[in-house]
C-alpha positions in Angstrom: 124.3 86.5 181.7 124.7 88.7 178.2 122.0 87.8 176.1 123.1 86.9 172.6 122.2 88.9 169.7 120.0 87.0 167.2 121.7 86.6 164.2 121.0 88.6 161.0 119.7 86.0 157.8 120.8 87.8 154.9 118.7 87.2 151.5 120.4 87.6 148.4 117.2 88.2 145.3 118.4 88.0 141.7 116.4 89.1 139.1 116.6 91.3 135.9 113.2 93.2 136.1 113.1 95.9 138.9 109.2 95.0 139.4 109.8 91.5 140.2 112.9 92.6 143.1 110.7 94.6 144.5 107.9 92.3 145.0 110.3 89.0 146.4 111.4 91.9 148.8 107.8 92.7 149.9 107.0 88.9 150.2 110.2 88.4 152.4 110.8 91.5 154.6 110.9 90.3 158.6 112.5 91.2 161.5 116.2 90.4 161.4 116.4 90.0 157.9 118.5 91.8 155.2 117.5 91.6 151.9 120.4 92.8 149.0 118.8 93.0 145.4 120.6 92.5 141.8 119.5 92.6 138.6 122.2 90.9 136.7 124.2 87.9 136.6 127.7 90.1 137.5 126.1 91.8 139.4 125.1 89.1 142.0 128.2 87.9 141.9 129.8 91.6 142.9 127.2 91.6 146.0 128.4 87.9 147.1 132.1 89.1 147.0 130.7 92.3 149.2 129.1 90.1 151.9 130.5 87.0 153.4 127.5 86.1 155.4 125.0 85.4 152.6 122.4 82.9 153.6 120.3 82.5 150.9 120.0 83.6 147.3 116.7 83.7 145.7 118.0 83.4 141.5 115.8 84.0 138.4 116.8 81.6 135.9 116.0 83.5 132.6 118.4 86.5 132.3 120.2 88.1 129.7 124.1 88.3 129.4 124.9 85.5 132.1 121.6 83.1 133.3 121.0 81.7 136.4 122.7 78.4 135.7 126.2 80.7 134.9 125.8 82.6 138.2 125.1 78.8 140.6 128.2 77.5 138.6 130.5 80.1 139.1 129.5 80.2 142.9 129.8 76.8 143.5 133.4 76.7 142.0 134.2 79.1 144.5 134.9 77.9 147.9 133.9 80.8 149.8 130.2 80.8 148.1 129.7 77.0 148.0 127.4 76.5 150.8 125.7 79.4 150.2 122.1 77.9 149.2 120.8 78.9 146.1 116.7 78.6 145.1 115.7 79.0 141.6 113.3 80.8 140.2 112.0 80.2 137.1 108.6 81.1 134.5 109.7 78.7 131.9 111.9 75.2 131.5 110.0 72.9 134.3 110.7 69.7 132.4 112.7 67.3 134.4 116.1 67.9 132.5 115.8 71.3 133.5 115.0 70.8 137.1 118.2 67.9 137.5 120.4 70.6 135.7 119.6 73.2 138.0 120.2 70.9 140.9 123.4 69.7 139.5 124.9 73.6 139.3 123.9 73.9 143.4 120.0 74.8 143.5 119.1 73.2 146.6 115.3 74.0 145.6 113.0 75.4 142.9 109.9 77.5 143.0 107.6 78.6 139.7 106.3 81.6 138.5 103.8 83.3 139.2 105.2 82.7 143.1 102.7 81.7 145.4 103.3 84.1 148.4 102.4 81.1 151.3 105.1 78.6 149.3 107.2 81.2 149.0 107.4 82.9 152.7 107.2 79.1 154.0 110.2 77.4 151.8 112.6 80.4 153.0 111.7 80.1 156.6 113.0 76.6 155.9 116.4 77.4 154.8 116.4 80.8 157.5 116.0 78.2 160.2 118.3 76.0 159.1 121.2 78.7 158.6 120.3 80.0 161.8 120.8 75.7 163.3 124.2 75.5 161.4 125.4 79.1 162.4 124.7 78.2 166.0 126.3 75.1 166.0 129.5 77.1 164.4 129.7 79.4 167.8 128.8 76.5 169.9 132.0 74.6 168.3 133.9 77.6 168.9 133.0 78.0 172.1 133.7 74.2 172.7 137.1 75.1 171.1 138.1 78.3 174.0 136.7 76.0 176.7 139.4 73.0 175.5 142.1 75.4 175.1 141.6 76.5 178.8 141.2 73.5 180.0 144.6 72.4 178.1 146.5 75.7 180.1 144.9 74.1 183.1 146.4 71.4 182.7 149.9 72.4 181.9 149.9 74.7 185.1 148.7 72.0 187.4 151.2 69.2 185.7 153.9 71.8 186.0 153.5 72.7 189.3 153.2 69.4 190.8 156.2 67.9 188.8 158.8 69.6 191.1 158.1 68.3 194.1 156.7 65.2 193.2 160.5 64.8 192.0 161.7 65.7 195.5 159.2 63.1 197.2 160.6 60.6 194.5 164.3 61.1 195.8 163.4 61.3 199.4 161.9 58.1 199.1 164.3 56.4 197.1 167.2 57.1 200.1 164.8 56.0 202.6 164.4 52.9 200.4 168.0 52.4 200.6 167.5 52.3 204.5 169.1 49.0 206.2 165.9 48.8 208.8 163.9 49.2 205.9 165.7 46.8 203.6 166.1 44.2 206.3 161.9 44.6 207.0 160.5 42.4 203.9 156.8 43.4 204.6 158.5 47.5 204.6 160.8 47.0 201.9 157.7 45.8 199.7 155.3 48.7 200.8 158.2 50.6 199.6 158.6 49.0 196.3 154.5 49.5 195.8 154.9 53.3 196.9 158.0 54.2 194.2 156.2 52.6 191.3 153.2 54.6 192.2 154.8 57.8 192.3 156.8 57.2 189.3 153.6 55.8 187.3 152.3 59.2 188.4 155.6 60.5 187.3 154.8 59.6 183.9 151.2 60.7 183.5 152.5 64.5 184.6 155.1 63.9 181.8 152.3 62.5 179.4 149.9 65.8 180.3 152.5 67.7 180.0 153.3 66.7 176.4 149.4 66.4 175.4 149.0 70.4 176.6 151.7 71.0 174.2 150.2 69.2 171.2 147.2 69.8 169.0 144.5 67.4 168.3 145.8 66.5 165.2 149.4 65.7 166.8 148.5 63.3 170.0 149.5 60.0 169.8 146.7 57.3 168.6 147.7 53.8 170.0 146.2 50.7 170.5 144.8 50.4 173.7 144.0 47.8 176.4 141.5 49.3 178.2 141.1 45.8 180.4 144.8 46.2 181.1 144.5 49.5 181.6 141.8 49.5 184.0 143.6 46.8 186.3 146.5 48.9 186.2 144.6 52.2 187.1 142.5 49.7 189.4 145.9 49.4 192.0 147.9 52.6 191.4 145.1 54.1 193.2 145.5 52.5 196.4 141.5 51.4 197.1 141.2 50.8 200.7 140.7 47.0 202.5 137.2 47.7 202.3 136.7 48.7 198.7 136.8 46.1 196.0 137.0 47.0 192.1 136.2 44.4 189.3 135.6 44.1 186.1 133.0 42.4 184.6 133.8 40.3 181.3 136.5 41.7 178.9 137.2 44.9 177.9 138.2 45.8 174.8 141.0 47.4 172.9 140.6 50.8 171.3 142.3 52.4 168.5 142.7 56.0 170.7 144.6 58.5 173.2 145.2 56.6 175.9 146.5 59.1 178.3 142.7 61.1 177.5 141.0 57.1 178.2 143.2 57.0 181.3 142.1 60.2 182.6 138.4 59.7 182.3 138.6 56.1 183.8 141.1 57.7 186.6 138.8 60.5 187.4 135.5 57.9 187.6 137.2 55.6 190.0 139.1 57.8 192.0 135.5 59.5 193.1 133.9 55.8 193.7 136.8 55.5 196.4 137.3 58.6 198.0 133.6 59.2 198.6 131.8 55.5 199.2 130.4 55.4 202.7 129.6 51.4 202.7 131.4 49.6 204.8 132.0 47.3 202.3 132.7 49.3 199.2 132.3 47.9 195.8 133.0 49.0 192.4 131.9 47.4 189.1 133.1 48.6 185.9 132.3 47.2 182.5 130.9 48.0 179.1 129.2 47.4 175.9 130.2 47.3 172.4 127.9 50.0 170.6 129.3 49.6 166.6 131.4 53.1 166.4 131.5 53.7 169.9 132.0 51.4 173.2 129.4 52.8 176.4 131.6 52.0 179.3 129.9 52.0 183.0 131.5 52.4 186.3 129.5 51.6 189.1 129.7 52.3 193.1 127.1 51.4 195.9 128.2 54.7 197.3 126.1 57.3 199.0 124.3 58.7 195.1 123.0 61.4 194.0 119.9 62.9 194.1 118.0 63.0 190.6 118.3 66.8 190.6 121.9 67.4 190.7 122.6 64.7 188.2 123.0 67.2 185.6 124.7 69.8 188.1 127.5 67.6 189.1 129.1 67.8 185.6 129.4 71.7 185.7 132.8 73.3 186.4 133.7 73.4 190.5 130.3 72.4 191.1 130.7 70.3 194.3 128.0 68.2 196.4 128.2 68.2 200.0 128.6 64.5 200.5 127.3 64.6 204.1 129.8 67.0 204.9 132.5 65.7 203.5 134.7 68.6 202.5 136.7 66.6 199.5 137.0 67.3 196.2 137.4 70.6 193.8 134.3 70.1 191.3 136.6 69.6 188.7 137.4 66.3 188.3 133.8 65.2 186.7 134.4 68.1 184.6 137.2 66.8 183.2 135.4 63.6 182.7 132.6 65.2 180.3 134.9 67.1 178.1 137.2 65.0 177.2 134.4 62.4 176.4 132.6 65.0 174.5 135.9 66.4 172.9 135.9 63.1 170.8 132.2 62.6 170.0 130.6 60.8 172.8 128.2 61.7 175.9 128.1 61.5 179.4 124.9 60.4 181.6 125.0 59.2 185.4 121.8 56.8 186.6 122.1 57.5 190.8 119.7 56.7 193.7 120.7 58.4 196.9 122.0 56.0 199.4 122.4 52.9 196.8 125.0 54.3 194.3 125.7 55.4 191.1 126.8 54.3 187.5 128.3 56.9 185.2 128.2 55.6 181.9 130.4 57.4 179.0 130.3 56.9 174.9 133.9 56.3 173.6 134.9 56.0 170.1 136.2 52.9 169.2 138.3 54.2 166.0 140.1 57.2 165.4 
């Protein structure tokens, strides 16, 4: 795997007498930092306007022409230098109206003259750590970002290629529906009637992916939901066989959310506690708890489990357990599952003991 290259921290030291740069630069020099000097108010803000990935400025109050105050105002009224984080440094003017007015232009801290070199090194690590924390969590968002937009073109291809003939099987059963011997068979005719709502309920969620791969985030459709309803619905689409029983325990609630996204997580949970519970009598549980902003829904199996150390591996793109040798399944399903949880601010986590069953248990937010 490519390593990552560490991120530069770039310092930004503001001062009108050379002597003073050149010390702050002496005190602050490391590995994988840059440090860019100024001696003037304008000046400071040329070198902001030069570099977009400023971390940290380091600004002497006291200066002729345009003081420090000037130069945190003018930044802060800009919006691509307001987060930069700005540290005063000041000789003079320690009284408490001058400390609130510094904070009130942007300082985020203060440090006195003469500079003590320990305070000094140790209040910049501070802010270096915590640019490097938000800078990661920018590429991690990005990188969450790429992995939604391929899992949207996933989607789109598989909905797409599965819509055409799913139409044919839809016509092909409607004639056969149409059938005398199978019109004038009442237990047929009803298997029949099951099997055309199935496929045209499935019919409809190829239409509804479809449409969601086609959307942004800000354009899907927020309805009120209820998930109870849902579930039961979801509960015999799925065809459980005679020996698998789903309930529900108490009453679940109704959410303010995508439902086709709410449908596809509870789809893909379920689904798995059928296809690959080896009781002979099967039984699924699912329920929930109200959390305040978000509702932890459970579904639980007394299925074969899963063994503490693949509890983590299980989530990962194609991974796929053996299942004593069952060869089901394409490892993305459960994939699915954790992204779309985690697309909308919530977690996934799975409590398993190999030959008892499993709950998977998922954080959903109860408002949009």
């Amino acid at each position: 795997m490519k390593q990552r290259k560490t991120k530069t921290f770039t310092i930004l030291l503001v001062d009108d007498k050379a002597e003073n740069l050149v010390s702050l630069e002496h005190m602050l020099e490391a590995s994988n930092r840059e440090i860019l000097k100024a001696d003037s108010g304008n000046e400071a803000l040329k070198t902001v306007l030069r570099h977009d990935d400023i971390g940290l400025i380091l600004l002497d109050v006291q200066m002729p022409d345009m003081d420090g105050y000037e130069v945190a105002r003018l930044l802060q009224t800009n919006p691509k230098t307001k987060d930069i984080s700005i540290i005063f440094v000041t000789a003079i003017n320690k009284e408490e109206q001058y400390v609130m007015r510094g904070f009130e232009e942007g300082a985020v801290d203060y440090l006195s003259k003469p500079l003590d070199v320990n305070v000094t090194r140790a209040k910049v690590s501070v802010f270096e750590k915590l640019y490097r924390y938000q800078y990661e969590l920018k590429e991690a968002m990005s990188e969450k970002e790429k992995v939604n937009k391929q899992l949207e073109r996933f989607m789109y291809v598989v909905a797409h290629d599965l819509k055409s003939p799913l139409s044919g099987a839809i016509g092909l059963l409607a004639l056969i529906n149409e059938d005398e011997r199978i019109q004038n068979a009442p237990d047929l005719s009803e298997y029949m009637k099951i099997v055309l709502g199935a496929t045209n309920h499935l019919t409809e969620m190829i239409t509804s992916m479809l449409d969601y791969t086609r959307q942004s985030d800000m354009e899907q459709t927020i309805e009120e939901v209820n998930v109870h309803e849902l579930v039961t619905q979801l509960s015999k689409l799925l065809f459980p066989p005679a020996n698998i029983h789903i309930e529900t325990v108490g009453t679940l609630p109704q959410l303010d959310t995508n439902k086709l996204k709410l449908q596809q997580v509870f789809q893909n949970l379920i689904s798995n506690a059928i296809k690959y519970n080896d009781k002979k009598d099967g039984i699924i549980t699912i329920g929930g708890t109200d959390k305040g902003e978000f509702y932890e829904f459970y579904v639980k199996d007394n299925g074969p489990g899963v063994a503490k150390r693949d509890t983590d591996r299980i989530f990962k793109l194609f991974e796929r357990l053996d299942n004593d040798g069952k060869g089901e399944g394409t490892g993305i399903g459960l994939n699915i599952f954790k992204l779309l949880v985690e697309e909308q601010g919530g977690k996934v986590w799975v409590d398993s003991q190999p030959g008892e069953g499993s709950t998977f248990y998922f954080l959903w937010r109860q408002r949009y």
